[in-house]
VOGU-3710 file (C-alpha; in Angstrom, 3 decimals, decimal comma):
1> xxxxxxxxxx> 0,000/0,000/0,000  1,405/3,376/-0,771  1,995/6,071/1,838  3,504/9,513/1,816  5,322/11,934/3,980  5,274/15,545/3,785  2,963/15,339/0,834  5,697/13,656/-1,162  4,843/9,537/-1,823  7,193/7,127/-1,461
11> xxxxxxxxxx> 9,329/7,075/-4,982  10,505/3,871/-6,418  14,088/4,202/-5,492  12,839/4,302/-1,954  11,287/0,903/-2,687  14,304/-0,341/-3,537  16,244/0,468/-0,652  13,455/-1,296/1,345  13,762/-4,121/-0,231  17,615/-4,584/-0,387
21> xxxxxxxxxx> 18,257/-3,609/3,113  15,584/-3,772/6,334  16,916/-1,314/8,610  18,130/2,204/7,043  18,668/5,568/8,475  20,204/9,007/7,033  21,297/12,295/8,473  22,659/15,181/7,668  26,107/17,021/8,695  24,193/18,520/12,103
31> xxxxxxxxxx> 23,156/14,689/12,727  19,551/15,474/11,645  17,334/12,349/10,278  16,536/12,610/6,915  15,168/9,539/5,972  14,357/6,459/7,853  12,439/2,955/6,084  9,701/1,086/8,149  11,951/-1,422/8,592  14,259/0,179/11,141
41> xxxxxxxxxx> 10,997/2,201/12,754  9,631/-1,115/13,548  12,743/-2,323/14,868  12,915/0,805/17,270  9,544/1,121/18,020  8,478/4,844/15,978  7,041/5,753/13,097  8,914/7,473/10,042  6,573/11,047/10,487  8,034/11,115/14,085
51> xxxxxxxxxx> 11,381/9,983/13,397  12,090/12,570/10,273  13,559/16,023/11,334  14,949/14,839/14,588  18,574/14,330/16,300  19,109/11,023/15,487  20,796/10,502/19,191  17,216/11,428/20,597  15,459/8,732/18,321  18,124/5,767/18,194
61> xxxxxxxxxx> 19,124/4,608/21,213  22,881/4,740/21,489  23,293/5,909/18,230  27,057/6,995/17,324  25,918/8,630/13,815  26,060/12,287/14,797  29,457/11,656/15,981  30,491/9,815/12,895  29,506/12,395/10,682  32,579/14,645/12,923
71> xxxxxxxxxx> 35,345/12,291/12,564  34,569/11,150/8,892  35,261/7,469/9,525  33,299/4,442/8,802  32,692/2,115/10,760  31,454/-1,620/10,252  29,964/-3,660/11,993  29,781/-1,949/15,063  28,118/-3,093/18,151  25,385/-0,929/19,575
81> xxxxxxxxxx> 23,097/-1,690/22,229  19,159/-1,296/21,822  16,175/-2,410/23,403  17,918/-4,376/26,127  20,207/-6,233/22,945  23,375/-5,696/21,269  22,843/-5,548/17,761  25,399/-5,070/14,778  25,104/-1,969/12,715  27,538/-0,119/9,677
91> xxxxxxxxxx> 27,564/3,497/9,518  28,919/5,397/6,171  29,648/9,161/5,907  29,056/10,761/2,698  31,044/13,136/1,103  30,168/15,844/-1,172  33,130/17,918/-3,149  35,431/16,203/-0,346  33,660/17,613/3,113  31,627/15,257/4,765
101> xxxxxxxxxx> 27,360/15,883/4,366  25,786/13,364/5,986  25,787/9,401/6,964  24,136/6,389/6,531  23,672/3,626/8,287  22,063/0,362/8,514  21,436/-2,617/11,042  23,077/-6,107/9,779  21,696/-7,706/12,830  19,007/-6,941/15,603
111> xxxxxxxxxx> 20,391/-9,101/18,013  23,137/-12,094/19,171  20,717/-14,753/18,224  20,168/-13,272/14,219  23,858/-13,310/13,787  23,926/-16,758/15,156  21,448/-17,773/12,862  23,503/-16,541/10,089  26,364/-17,233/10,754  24,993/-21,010/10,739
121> xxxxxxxxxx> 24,264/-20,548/7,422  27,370/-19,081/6,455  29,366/-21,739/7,995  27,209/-24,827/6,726  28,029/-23,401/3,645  31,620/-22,587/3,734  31,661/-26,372/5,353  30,058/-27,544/2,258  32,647/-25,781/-0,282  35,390/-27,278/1,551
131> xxxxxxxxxx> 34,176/-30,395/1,181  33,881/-30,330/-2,602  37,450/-28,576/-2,875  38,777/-31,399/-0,817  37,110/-34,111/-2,553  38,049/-32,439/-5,971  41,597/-32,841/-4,667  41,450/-36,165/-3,859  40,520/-36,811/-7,228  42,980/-34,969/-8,761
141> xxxxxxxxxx> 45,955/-37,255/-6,614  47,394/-40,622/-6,949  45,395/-43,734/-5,605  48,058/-45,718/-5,909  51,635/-46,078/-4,534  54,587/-48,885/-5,163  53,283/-50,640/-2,408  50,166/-51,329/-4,174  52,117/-53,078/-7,356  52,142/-56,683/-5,963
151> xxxxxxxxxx> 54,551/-59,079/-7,614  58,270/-60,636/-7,019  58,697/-62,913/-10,468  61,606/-61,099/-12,016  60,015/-59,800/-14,791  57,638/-58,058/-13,338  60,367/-56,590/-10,447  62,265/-55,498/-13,462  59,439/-52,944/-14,339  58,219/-51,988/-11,146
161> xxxxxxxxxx> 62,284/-51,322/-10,440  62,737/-49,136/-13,423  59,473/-47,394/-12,528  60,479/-46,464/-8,966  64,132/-45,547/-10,855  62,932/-42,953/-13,542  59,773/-41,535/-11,092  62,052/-38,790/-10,026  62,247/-37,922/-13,737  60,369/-34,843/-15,366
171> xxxxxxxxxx> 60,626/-37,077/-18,946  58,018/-38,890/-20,877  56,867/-42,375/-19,775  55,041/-45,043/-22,034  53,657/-47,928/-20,564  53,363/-50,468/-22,712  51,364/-53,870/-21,767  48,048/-55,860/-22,517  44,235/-54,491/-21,218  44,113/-55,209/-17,824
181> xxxxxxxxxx> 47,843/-55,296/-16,423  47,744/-52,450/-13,996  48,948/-49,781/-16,433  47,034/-47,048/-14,609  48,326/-48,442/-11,434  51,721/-48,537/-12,263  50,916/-43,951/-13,327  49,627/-43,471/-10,159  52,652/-45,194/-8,487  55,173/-42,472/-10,296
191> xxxxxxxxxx> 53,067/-39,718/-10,076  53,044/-40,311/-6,371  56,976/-40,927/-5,736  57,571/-37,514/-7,756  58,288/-34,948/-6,771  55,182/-33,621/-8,021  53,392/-36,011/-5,873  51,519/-32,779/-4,186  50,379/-31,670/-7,210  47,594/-33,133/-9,131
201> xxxxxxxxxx> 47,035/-35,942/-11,310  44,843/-36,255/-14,279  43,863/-38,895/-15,878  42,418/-38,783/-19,562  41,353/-42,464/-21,556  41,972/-41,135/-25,134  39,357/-43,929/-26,399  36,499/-43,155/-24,549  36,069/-39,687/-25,967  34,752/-38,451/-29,044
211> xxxxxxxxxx> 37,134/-37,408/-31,532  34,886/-34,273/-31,678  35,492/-33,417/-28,105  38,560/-34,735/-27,399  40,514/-31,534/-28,276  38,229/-29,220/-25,639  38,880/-32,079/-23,271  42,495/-31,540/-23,378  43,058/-28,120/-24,189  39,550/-26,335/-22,588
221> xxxxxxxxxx> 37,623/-23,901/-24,492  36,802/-20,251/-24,321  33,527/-18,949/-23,600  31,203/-19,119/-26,804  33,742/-21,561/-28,759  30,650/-23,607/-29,592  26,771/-24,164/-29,061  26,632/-25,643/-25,629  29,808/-24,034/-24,423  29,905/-23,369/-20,674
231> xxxxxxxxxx> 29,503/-19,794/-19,966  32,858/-18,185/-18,442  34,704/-21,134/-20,336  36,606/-24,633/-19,274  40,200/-25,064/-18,237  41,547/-28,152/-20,280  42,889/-31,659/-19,088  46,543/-29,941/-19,414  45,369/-27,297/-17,431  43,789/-29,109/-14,553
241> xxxxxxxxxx> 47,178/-30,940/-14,245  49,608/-27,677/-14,139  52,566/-28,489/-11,902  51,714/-31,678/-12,277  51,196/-35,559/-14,176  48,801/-35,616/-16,771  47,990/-39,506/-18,057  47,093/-40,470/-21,745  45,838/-43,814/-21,449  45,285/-45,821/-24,532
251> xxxxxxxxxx> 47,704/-43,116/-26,515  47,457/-45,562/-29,514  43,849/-44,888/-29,833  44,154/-40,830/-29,926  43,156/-39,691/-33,932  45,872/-38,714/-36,094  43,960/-35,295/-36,460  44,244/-34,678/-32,909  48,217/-36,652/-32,370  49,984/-33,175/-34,821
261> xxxxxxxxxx> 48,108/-31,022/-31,832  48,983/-33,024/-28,967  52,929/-33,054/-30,218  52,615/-29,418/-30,775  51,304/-28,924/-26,858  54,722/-31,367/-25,787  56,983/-29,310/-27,688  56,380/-25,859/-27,441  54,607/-26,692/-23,374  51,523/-24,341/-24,025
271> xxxxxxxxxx> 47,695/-24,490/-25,064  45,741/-22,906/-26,649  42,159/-23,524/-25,820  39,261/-23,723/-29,211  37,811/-20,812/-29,840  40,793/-18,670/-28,162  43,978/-17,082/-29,281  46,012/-16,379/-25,660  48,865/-19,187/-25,178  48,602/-20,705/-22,327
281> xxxxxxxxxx> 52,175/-22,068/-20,672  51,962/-25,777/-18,893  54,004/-27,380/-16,425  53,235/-31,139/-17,083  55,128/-34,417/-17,097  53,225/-36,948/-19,215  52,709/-40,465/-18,831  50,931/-42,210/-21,833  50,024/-45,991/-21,694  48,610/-48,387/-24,535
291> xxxxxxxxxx> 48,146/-51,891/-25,527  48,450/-51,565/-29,062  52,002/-51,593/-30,976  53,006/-48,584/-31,556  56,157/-48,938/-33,638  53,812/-51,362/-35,950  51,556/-48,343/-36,094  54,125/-45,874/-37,005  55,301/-48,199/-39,374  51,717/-48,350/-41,323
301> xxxxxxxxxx> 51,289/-44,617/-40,652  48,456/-44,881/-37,678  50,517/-43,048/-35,854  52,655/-39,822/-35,932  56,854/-40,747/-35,429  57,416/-37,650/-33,930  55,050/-38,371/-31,334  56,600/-41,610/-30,904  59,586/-40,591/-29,817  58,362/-38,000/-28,348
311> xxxxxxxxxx> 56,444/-39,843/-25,696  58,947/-43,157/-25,877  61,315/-41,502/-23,658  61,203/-43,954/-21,171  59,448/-47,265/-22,201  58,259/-49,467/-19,498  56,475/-53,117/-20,696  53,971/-54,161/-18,016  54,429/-58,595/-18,498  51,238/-60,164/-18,616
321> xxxxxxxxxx> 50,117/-62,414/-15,973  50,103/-65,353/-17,815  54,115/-64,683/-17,665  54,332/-64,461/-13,820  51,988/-66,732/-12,789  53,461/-67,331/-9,453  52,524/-63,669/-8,689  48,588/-64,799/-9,151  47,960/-66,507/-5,401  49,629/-62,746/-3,885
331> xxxxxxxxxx> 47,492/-60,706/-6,316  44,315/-62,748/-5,698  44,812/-62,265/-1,680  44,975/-58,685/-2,174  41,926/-58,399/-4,433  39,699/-60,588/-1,645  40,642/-57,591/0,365  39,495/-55,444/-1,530  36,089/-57,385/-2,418  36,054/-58,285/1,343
341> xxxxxxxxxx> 34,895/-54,203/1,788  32,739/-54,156/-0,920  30,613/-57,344/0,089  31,173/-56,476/3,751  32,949/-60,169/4,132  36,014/-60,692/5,838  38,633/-63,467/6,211  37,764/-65,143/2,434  40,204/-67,717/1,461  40,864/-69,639/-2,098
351> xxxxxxxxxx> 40,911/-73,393/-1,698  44,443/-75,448/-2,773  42,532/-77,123/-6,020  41,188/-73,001/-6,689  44,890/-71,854/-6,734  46,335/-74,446/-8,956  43,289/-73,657/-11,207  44,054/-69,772/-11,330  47,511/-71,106/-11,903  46,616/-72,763/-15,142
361> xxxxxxxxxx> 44,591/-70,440/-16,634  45,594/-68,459/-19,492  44,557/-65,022/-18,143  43,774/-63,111/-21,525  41,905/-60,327/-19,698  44,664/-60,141/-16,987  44,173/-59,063/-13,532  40,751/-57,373/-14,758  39,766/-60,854/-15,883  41,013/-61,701/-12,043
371> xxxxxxxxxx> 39,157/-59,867/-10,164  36,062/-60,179/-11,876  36,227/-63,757/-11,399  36,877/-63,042/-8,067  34,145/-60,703/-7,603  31,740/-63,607/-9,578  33,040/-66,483/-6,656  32,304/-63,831/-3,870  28,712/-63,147/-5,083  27,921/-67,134/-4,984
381> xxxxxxxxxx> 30,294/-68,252/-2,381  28,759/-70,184/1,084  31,432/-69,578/4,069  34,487/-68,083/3,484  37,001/-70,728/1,520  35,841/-70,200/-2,290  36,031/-73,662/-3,767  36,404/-75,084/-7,514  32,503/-75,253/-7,698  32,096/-70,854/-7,471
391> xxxxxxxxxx> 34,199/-70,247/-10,027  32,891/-69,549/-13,582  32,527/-72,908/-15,768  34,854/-71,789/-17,745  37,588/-72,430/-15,083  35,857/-75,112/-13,572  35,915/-77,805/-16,728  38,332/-76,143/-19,493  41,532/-78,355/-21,420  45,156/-76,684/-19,945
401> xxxxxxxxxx> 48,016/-76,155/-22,557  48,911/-79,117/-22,102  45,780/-80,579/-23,825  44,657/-82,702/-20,972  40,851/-82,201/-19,751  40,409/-80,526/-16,380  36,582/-81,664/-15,044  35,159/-80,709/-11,726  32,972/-82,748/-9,893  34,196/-82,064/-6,478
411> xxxxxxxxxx> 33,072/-79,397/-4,303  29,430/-78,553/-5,630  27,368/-76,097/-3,032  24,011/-77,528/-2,514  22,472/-74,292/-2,518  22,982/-74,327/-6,694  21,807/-77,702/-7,353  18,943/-80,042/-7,371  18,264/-83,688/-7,987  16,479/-82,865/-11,540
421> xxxxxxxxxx> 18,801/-79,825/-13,103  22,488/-80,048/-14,558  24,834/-79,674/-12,172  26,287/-76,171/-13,415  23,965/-73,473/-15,544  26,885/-71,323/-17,200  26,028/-67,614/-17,719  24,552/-66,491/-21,053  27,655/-64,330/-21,525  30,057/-67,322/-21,088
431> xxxxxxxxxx> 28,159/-69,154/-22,985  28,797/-66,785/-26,201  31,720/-66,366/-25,678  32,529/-69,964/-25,751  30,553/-70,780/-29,244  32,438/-67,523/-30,385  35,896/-68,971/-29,549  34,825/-71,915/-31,139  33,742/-70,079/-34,183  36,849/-68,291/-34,926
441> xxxxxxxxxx> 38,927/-71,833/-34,154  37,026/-73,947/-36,807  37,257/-70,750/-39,633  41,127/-70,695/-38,531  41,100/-74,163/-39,101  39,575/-73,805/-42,871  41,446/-70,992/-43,616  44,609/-72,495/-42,671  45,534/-70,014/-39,951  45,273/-66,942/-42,447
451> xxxxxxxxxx> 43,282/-64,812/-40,496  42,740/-62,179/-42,825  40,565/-64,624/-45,156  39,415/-65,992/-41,472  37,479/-62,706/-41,157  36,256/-62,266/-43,916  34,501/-66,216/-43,653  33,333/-64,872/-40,316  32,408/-61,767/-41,839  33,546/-59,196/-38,980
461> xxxxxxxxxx> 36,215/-56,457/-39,646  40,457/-57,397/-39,383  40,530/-55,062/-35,957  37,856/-56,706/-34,178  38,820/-60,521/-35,380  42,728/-59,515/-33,879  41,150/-58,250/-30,544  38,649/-61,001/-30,522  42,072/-63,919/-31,264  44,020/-62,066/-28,745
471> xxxxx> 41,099/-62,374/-25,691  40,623/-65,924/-26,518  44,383/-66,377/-26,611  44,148/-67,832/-29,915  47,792/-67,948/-31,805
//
């Protein structure tokens, strides 16, 4: 409802002040109150026709304004005590052609209990930032350390030694090994014996990404570089890791579009984000990893020589674990551990006949393949020894290289069988992947081992049929 004073009604910028601040009061130089909202005549128990026109020290109680407006000073948040409370209050002078004319000033707080209030709110919410900046620093450091890497067959000790050797480095690493042999691990382990351990590391998987997006994903973007763009921009992957270890896993998969951009960012150690012009300098030590062959890659021109050698500074090869299989029964234990958490299950054990089966597997999906198979023995496993009969059929009844037939019979839980089923019901996706391994034997069989003609009788592409031979571990 609209009211007036003095015949003059209430203009819009009054309004305003209202509504952006509760309490308000101004005076002149002789400490005379020239305007006062609701809000603070409420608070003080007057009305605004009363108020106006009078020493502000006869209408606030305690009120230091007609001093202020003498000494020039501001003062913020200033305890004054009214109506039997201490409240918090700012006062302003304002100047005119550099002499003081007046003041303002307005209550933050009408008592202990308001500031209380908000300064809950203030701290639930600085409490909540930190937590975000500390989680987004965990993320951005090592999971991992040399500890983690478990193994003592020499060939593995060989790389983990000549990891822990070069980790003081600032050079190039490639890891070089099969999916699933703890490349990532073995990034986080140098990262975190560097001495840019404290800063962070950032991981990137060059094959999960678009080939579209991958560039703003390493090198950020400006505001407006595209439709979609986040407003205010996006620091880049390079960025993020200033000071710091930024990992290219599967390097052999990055475009050859993208590879002449990513050599130009290693050589000349600055970015330039799309849509942007401003170099940006970098501080990063890079560790790339990848399963593929590289040097066969250069050699068919899939991938950029310069880059090669560029990144091949130090070459580490991660062994498989079918080549240190005496390192399975250590690895295992410490996976169970970390299942043990996840199930909430402790004290799980492998039986002597599940060890000397783990032993004789082939492990084409390495210690990923592990621990799922793990994870799938956990999930069906009664007590806490896991026993020939809870791990996937295909490790329960499969032929060892040295072609003689492995059958269990031993060691079935009760809880999985009846008198009228089979005794074992293998997965769907086992099952597939069995009749697919058979499929590729018998057209490697017609074909004479040529593999090329091999995929074309199976009628799937030369990539896939490679990655499909090298799973099943077929030669």
């Amino acid at each position: 409802m609209s009211r007036a004073f003095d015949g003059v009604p209430i203009s819009w910028h009054e309004q305003i002040i209202n509504l952006l601040a509760e309490r308000v009061v101004i005076i002149d130089d002789n400490g005379m109150i020239l305007y006062i909202n609701e809000g603070y005549c409420q608070f003080i128990g007057t009305t605004m026709e009363k108020a106006i026109g009078q020493p502000v020290q006869d209408v606030i109680e305690n009120s230091r304004m007609h001093r202020m407006v003498k000494t020039g000073k501001a003062e913020l948040a200033a305890v004054q005590k009214i109506n039997g409370s201490e409240m918090i209050a700012n006062r302003f002078p304002i100047f005119e052609d550099g002499k003081v004319v007046g003041a303002v000033g307005n209550v933050m707080f009408r008592n202990p209990e308001e500031w209380r209030m908000y300064r809950t709110k203030i701290q639930n919410l600085v409490e909540e930032l930190n937590y975000y900046q500390a989680k987004a620093q965990r993320d951005l450091r090592s999971k991992y350390s040399f500890e983690d890497l478990i193994g003592s067959s020499p060939i593995f000790l060989g790389a983990k030694t000549l990891a822990q050797r070069v980790s003081g480095s600032n050079s190039s690493v490639l890891l070089i090994g099969e999916s699933g042999t703890g490349k990532e691990l073995f990034a986080h382990a140098i990262h975190h014996k560097s001495t840019r351990a404290s800063a962070p590391f950032v991981a990137i998987n060059c094959s999960s990404i678009p080939e579209h997006l991958l560039e703003s994903e390493l090198f950020g973007y400006e505001d407006g570089a595209f439709t979609g763009a986040k407003k205010g921009g996006k620091k880049g992957q390079f960025e993020l890791a200033g000071g710091g270890t930024l990992f290219l896993d599967e390097i052999g998969d990055m475009p050859l579009s993208m590879q002449s951009k990513l050599l130009r960012v290693l050589q000349e150690k600055e970015v330039v984000r799309v849509g942007g012009y401003k170099s940006i300098s970098i501080d990063v030590r890079i560790i790339a990893a990848t399963h593929r062959d590289l040097e066969e890659m250069v050699e068919k021109g899939e991938f950029r020589q310069d880059l090669y050698y560029r990144l091949n500074v130090i070459k580490i090869d991660i062994p498989p674990l079918r080549e240190r299989k005496a390192d399975i029964p250590p690895i295992a234990k410490r996976l169970l551990k970390k299942l043990e958490a996840r199930f909430y299950r402790n004290s799980i054990e492998l039986s002597a006949e599940v060890k000397e089966r783990l032993m004789q597997h082939s492990w084409p999906g390495n210690i990923r393949e592990l621990e799922n198979v793990l994870e799938r023995s956990i999930n069906v496993l009664d007590g806490k020894t896991i026993k020939v009969s809870d791990l996937p059929l295909y490790l329960r009844d499969f032929e060892p290289e040295d072609g003689s037939a492995i059958h269990s019979n031993q060691e079935v839980s009760p809880s999985l069988v009846s008198a009228s089923e089979p005794l074992f019901v293998q997965p769907l996706k086992e099952t597939l992947a069995q009749v697919e391994k058979q499929a590729i034997e018998h057209a490697l069989a017609v074909t004479k081992g040529n593999k090329l003609e091999a995929a074309l009788l199976l009628e799937i592409g030369k990539t896939s049929f490679y990655d499909k031979c090298k799973l099943y571990n077929i030669k």
